[in-house]
N, C-alpha and C positions, 0 to 999 in steps of 0.2 A: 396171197397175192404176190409176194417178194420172190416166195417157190417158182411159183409160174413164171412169171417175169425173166430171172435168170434161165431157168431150164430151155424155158424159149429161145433165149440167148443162145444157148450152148447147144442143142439140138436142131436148131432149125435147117441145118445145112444135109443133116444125116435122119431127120425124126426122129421118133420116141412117141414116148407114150406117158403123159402125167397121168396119174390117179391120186387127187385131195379124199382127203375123208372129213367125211361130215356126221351124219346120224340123223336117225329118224325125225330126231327132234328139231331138224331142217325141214321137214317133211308137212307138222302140223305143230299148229301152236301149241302152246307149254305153258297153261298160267303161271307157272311156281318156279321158271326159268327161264324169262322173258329175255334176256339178253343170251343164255348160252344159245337158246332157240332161236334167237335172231341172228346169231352169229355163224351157225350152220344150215341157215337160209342163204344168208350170202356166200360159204362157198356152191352152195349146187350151183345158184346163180351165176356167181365167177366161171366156177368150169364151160355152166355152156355157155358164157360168153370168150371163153380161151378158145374152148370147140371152135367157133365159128371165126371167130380171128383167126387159126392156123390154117383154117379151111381156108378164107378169104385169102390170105396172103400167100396159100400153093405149099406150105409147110406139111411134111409127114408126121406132125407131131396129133396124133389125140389126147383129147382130152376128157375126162369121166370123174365123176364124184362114185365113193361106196355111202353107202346110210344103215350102217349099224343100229342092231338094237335087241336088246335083251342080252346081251353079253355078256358072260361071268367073268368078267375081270375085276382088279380091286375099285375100280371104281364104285362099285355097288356094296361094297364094305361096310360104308357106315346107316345104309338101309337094310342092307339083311344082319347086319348084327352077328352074333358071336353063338356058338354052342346049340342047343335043341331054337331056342328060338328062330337062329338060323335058318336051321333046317326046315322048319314051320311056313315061314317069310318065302323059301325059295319056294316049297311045294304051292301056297297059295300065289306066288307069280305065274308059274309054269303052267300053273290050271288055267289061265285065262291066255298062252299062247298058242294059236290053234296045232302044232307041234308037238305042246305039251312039255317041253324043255329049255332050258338056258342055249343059246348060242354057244360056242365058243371060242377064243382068239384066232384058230386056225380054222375057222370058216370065215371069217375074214380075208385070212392072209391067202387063201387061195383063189377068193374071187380078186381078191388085189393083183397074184397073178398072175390070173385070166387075163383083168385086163391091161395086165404092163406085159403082155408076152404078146407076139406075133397070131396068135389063133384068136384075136379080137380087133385084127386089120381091121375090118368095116365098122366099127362099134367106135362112135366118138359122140360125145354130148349127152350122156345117160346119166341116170341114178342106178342106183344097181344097190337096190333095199335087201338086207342081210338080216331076217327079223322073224322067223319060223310062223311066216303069213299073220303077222299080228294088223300091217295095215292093209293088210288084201280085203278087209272090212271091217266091222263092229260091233262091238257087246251088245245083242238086243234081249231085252226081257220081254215077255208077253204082257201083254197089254189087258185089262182089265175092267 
């Protein structure tokens, strides 16, 4: 919130382009991370509410959330663990992203920017899910 706020400040006379980042886990609820999940509910929310404040007020600034997810960063450290288990932990992830792989930091960094660079003029109030199609649907088993 404090981001936008200043950035507004400071660009509104020339534009720009904010991109918050959020995560999937903005996207749909998280029984096991009820507050990080609600905490990246509200930036998507915030952004499209910056989106339509700069719109409203004639400013060139957009604004856009990214929603990461599956990532190999160390964040996922203390879930996939260390050594063959690892390895075990990562391939039973990967199986169930319809990609079939880990994300990685720099598939982020370059939808980031996409959309902080001038070739995403018209693009303001998005999510923009970075997630190798895992919420493009859902795990269904056959039914019996």
């Amino acid at each position: 919130m404090l981001g936008c706020k200043y950035a507004i400040k400071l660009m509104k006379n020339n534009g720009g382009s904010i991109v918050n980042i959020s995560s999937r886990s903005g996207l749909v609820g998280v029984a096991n991370a009820v507050a990080y999940a609600s905490s990246k509910a509200a930036v998507r929310n915030h952004t499209k509410s910056v989106a339509l404040y700069c719109a409203e007020k004639g400013y060139k600034i957009r604004c856009n959330s990214v929603h990461p997810a599956a990532i190999l960063t160390p964040m996922w450290d203390m879930i996939l663990g260390i050594g063959q288990e690892r390895e075990q932990i990562i391939k039973e992830i990967e199986a169930s992203i319809p990609l079939k792989q880990f994300g990685m930091p720099m598939d982020v960094a370059y939808a980031i920017l996409y959309l902080a660079s001038d070739e995403s003029k018209y693009v303001t109030g998005i999510e923009l899910t970075i997630d190798g199609g895992i919420l493009a649907g859902s795990e269904t088993k056959a039914i019996k």
